[in-house]
C-alpha positions as CSV (number, residue, x, y, z in Angstrom):
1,X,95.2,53.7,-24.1
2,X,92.3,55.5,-22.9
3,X,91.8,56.6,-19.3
4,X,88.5,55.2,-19.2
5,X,88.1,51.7,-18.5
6,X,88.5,48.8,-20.6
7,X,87.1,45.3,-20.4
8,X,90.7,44.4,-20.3
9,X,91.4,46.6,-17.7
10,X,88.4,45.3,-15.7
11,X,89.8,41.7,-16.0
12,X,93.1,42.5,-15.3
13,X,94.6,40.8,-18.7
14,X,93.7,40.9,-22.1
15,X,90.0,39.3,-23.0
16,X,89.5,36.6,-25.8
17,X,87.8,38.6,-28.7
18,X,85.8,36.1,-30.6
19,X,85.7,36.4,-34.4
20,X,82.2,37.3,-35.0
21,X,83.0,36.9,-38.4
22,X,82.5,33.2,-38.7
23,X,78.9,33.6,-36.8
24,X,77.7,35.7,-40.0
25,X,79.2,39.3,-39.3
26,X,80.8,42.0,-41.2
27,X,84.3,42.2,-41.0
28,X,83.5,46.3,-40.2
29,X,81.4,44.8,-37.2
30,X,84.6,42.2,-36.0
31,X,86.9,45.1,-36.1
32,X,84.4,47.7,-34.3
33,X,84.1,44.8,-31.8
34,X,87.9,44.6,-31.4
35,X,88.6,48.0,-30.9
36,X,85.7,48.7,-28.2
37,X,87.0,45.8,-26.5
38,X,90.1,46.7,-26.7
39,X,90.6,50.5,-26.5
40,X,87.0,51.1,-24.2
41,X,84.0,53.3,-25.5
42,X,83.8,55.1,-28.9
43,X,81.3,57.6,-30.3
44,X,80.7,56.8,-34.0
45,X,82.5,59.7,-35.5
46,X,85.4,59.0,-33.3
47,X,85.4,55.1,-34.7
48,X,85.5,56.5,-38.5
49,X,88.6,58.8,-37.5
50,X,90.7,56.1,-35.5
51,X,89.8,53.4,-38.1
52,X,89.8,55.0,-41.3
53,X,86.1,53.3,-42.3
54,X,83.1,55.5,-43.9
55,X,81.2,56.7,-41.8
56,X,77.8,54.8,-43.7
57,X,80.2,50.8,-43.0
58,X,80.9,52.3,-39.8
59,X,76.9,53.1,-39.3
60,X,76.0,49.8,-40.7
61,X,78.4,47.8,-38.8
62,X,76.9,49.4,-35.3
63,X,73.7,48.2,-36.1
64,X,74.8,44.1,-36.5
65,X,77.0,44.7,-33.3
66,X,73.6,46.1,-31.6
67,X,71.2,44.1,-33.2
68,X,73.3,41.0,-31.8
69,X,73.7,42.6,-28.5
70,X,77.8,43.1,-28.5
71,X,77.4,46.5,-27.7
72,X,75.5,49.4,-25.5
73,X,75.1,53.1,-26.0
74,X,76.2,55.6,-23.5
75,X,72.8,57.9,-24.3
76,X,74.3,61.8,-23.8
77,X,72.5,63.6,-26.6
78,X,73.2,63.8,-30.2
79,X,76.7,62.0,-30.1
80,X,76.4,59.1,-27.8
81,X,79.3,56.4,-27.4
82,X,79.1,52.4,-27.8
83,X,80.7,50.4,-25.3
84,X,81.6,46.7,-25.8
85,X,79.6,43.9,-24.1
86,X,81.9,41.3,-22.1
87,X,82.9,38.5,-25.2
88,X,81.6,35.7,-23.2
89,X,77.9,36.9,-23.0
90,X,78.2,37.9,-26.8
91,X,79.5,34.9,-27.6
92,X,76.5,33.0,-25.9
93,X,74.2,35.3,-28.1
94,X,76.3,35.3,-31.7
95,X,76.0,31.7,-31.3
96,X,71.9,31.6,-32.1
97,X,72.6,34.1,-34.9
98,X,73.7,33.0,-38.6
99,X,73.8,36.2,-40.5
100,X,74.2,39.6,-39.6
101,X,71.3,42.1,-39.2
102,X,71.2,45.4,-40.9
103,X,68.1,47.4,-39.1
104,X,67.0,51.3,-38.7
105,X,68.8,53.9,-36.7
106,X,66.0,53.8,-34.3
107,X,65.8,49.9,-34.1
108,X,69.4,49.8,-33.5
109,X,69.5,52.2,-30.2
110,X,66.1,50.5,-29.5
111,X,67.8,47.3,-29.1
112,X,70.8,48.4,-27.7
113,X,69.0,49.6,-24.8
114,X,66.8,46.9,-24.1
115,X,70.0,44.8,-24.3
116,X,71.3,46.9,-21.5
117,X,68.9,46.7,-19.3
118,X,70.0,43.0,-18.8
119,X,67.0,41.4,-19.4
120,X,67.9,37.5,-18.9
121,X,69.2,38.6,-15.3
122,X,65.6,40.1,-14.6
123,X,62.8,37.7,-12.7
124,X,61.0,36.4,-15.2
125,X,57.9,37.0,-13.3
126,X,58.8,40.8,-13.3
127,X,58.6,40.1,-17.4
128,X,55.8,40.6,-19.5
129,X,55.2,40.2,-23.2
130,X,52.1,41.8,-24.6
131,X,51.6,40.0,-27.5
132,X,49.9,42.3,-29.5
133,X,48.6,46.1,-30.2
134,X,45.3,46.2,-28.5
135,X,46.8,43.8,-25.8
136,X,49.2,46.5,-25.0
137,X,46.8,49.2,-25.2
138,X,44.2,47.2,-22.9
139,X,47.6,47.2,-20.4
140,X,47.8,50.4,-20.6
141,X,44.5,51.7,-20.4
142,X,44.8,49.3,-16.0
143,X,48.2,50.2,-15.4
144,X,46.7,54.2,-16.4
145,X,43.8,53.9,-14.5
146,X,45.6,53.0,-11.3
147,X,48.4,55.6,-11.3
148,X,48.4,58.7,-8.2
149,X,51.4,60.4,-8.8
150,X,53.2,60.5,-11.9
151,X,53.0,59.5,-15.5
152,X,56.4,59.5,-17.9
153,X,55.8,59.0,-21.6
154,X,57.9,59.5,-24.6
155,X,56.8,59.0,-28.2
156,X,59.2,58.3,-31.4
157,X,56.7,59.3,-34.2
158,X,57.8,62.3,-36.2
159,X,53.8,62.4,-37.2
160,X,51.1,61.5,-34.6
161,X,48.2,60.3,-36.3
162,X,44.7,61.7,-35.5
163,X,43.3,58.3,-34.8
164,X,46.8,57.7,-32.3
165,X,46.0,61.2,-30.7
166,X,42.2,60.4,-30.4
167,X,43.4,57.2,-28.2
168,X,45.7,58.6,-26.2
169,X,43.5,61.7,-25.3
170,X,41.2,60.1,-22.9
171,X,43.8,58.4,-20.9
172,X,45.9,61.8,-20.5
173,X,42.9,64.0,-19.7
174,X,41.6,61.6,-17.0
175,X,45.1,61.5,-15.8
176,X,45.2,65.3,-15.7
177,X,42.1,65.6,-14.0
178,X,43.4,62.8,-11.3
179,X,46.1,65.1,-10.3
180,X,48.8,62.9,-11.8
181,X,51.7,64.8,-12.7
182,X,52.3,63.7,-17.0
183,X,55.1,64.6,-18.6
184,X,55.7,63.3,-22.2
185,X,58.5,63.5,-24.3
186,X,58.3,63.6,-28.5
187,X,60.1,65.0,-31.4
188,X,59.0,68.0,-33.5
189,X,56.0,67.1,-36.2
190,X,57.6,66.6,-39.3
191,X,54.2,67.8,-41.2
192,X,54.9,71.3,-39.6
193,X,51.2,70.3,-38.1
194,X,50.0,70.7,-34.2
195,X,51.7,68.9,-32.0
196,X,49.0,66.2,-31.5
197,X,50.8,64.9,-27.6
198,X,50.3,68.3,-26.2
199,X,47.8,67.5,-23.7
200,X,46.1,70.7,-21.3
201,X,47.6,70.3,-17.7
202,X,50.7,68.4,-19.4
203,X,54.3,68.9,-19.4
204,X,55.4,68.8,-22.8
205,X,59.2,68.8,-24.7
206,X,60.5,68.1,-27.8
207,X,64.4,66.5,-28.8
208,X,65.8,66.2,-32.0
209,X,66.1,62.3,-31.6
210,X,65.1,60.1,-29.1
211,X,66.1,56.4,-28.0
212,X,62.8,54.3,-27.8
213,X,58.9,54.6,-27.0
214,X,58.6,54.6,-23.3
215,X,56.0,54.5,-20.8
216,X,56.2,54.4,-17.4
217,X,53.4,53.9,-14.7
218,X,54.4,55.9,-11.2
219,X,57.9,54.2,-11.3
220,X,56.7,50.9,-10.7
221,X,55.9,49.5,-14.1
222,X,57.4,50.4,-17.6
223,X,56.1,49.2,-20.9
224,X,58.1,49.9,-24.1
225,X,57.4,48.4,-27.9
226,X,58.7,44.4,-28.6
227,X,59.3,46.0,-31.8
228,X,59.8,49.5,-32.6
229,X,59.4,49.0,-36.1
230,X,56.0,47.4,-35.6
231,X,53.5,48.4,-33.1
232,X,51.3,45.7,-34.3
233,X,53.8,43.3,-32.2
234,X,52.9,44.2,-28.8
235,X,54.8,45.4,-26.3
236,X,57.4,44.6,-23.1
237,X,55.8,45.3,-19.5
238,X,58.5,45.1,-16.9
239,X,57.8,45.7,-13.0
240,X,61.7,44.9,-11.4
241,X,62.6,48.0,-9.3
242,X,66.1,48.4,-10.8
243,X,65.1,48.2,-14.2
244,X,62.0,51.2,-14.0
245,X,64.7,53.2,-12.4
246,X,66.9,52.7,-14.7
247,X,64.3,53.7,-17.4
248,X,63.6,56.5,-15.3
249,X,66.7,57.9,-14.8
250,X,67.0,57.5,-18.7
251,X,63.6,59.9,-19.0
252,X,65.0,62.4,-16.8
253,X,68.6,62.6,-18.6
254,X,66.9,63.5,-22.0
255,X,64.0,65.5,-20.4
256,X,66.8,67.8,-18.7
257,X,68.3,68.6,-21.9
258,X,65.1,68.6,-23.6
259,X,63.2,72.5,-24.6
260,X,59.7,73.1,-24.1
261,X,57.6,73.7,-27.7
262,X,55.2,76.3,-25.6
263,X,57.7,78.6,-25.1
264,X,59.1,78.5,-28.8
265,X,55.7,79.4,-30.1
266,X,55.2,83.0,-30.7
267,X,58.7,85.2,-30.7
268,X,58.5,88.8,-29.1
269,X,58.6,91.0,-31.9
270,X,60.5,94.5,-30.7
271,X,59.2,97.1,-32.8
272,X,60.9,100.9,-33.5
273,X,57.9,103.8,-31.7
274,X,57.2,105.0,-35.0
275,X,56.3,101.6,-35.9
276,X,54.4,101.0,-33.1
277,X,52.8,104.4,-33.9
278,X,51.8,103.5,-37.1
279,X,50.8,99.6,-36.9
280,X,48.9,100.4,-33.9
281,X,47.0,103.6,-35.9
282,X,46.2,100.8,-38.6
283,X,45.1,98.6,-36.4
284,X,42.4,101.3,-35.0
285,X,41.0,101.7,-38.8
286,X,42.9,104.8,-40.0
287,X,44.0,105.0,-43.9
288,X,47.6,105.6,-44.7
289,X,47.1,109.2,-45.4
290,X,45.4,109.6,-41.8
291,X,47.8,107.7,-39.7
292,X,50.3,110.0,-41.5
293,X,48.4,113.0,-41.1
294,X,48.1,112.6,-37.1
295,X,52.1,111.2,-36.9
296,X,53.1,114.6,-39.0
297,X,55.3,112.6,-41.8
298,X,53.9,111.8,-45.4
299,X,52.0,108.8,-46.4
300,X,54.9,108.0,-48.3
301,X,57.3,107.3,-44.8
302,X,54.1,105.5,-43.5
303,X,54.7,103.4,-47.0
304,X,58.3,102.8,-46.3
305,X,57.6,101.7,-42.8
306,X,55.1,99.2,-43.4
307,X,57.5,97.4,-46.7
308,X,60.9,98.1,-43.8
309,X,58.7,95.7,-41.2
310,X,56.8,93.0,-43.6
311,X,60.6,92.4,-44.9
312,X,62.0,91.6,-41.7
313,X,59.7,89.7,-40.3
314,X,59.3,88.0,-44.3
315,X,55.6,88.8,-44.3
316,X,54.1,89.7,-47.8
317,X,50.7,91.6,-47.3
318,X,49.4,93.4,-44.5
319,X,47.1,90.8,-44.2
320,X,49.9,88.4,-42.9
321,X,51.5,91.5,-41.3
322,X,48.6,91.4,-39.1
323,X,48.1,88.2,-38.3
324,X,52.4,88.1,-37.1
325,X,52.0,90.7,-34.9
326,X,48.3,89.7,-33.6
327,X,50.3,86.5,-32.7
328,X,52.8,88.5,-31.1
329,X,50.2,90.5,-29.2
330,X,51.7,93.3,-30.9
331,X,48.1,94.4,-32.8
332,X,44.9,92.9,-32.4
333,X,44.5,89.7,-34.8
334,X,42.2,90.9,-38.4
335,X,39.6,89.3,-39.1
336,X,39.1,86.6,-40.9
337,X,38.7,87.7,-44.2
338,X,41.1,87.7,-47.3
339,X,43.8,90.7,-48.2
340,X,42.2,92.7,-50.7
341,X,44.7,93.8,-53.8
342,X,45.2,97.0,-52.3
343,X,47.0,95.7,-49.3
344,X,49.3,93.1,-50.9
């Protein structure tokens, strides 16, 4: 038995564990649902050794527990753990369900997070449902326009769109410009393009994965997706205290442990004095045989150098040479103009 609690332990004798199978689940999901229940939180990898399941039933099975609401994540970076929801309130909610859900990764912690937030206990005038796109961008746009102090945003897409960046732009400038403090959080462009979010004034991270799409308005409002999958859905605007804290606290957890893309940029390049000697030389306009003329070696060393540097930082022509250390504010940048033969 674990040390960490149990729902048994919380109720001081052993629970009823309905059979979700007969309300259209898997019999991986019943079993995952047992042992939660049963033995208290599991990461995934942890369920695959202590149940002998593949990892991919294991996977699948998590997302009908989630997707029904059996279970919540415990969000602490890469490997998070799922805990069991008490049987009664699952059994209320398995009851409206007739067959069991298989849904994306990202849908799956999506909903499993909204589930935990307890949304059935919350006022359901503190509950709003946007009921579609430009209804939740037209939200947006007021609850934007009346923030003072602070702006918390996270964004799922692995590619921001030009037309999505061109949106968003206004909004973060005139936030910028208000004096609100922004701070977004996103995942690394999978095009290897810009990073569209990066806003001037803004306080930018990136994570490898990330749990939902978030905003949240000075801590007194929070608006996240109905339906991660599909924007086109509208959104969730919630204003209960306890619930934007909770959502803010979440921000903060994965912000902490998040890195900042700015300061990944451009790597300091450390270079030997003779090849500081000679890139700099270069740099000023000098030919091989004049740069090794005024460092006393032969043009030949100069050579060797130059082929010694452009393999280690896996350039190929002194064009791209240039442009690396320019970066690095090693050299000055070239100009724009294309390597001839002579220097590739």
């Amino acid at each position: 038995m674990r040390e960490r609690g149990t729902i048994a332990e919380a109720r001081g004798r052993p629970p009823v564990v309905p059979m979700l199978g007969r309300w259209g689940l898997s019999p991986h999901a019943d079993l995952i649902y047992r042992s939660l229940t049963l033995l208290g939180p599991a990461s995934r990898q942890q369920l695959v050794r202590q149940l002998g399941v593949a990892p991919s039933r294991i996977g699948q099975a998590l997302d009908e527990l989630a997707a029904v609401g059996a279970i919540r994540p415990s969000y602490r970076g890469r490997e998070g753990e799922w805990s069991a929801v008490d049987p009664d309130a699952v059994l209320a909610r398995v009851r409206r369900r007739r067959s069991p859900v298989v849904i994306s990764d990202q849908y799956r912690r999506h909903l499993a997070l909204v589930a935990d937030l307890r949304l059935e206990e919350v006022p359901a005038v503190a509950v709003r449902r946007l009921p579609t796109r430009t209804a939740a961008r037209r939200r947006i746009a007021d609850l934007a326009a009346a923030e003072r102090r602070e702006h918390l945003a996270i964004n799922t897409e692995d590619v921001i769109s030009a037309a999505a960046a061109a949106a968003a732009s206004p909004l973060d400038r005139a936030l910028v410009a208000r004096g609100v403090r922004l701070r977004t959080l996103g995942l690394a462009p999978r095009d290897g393009g810009p990073d569209r979010t990066l806003t001037a004034g803004a306080e930018h991270r990136q994570v490898e994965t990330l749990p939902l799409k978030l905003m949240i308005f000075d801590r007194r409002s929070a608006l996240f997706p109905a339906d991660p999958t599909n924007f086109d859905a509208g959104a969730i605007e919630i204003d209960e205290p306890d619930t934007v804290a909770h959502l803010t606290q979440l921000f903060y957890r994965i912000w902490d442990a998040a890195g900042d893309p700015r300061s990944l940029e451009v790597l300091p390049i450390m270079l030997t004095s003779r090849e500081q000697s000679i890139v700099s030389l270069l740099a000023a306009g000098l030919s091989e045989e004049a740069v090794a003329a005024e460092l006393g070696v032969s043009r030949r060393t100069v050579a060797y150098a130059l082929r010694a540097l452009m393999d280690r930082l896996g350039v190929e022509n002194r064009f791209q040479l240039a442009l690396v250390l320019g970066a690095a504010k090693a050299v000055p940048l070239p100009p724009t103009t294309r390597p001839t033969e002579e220097e590739s």
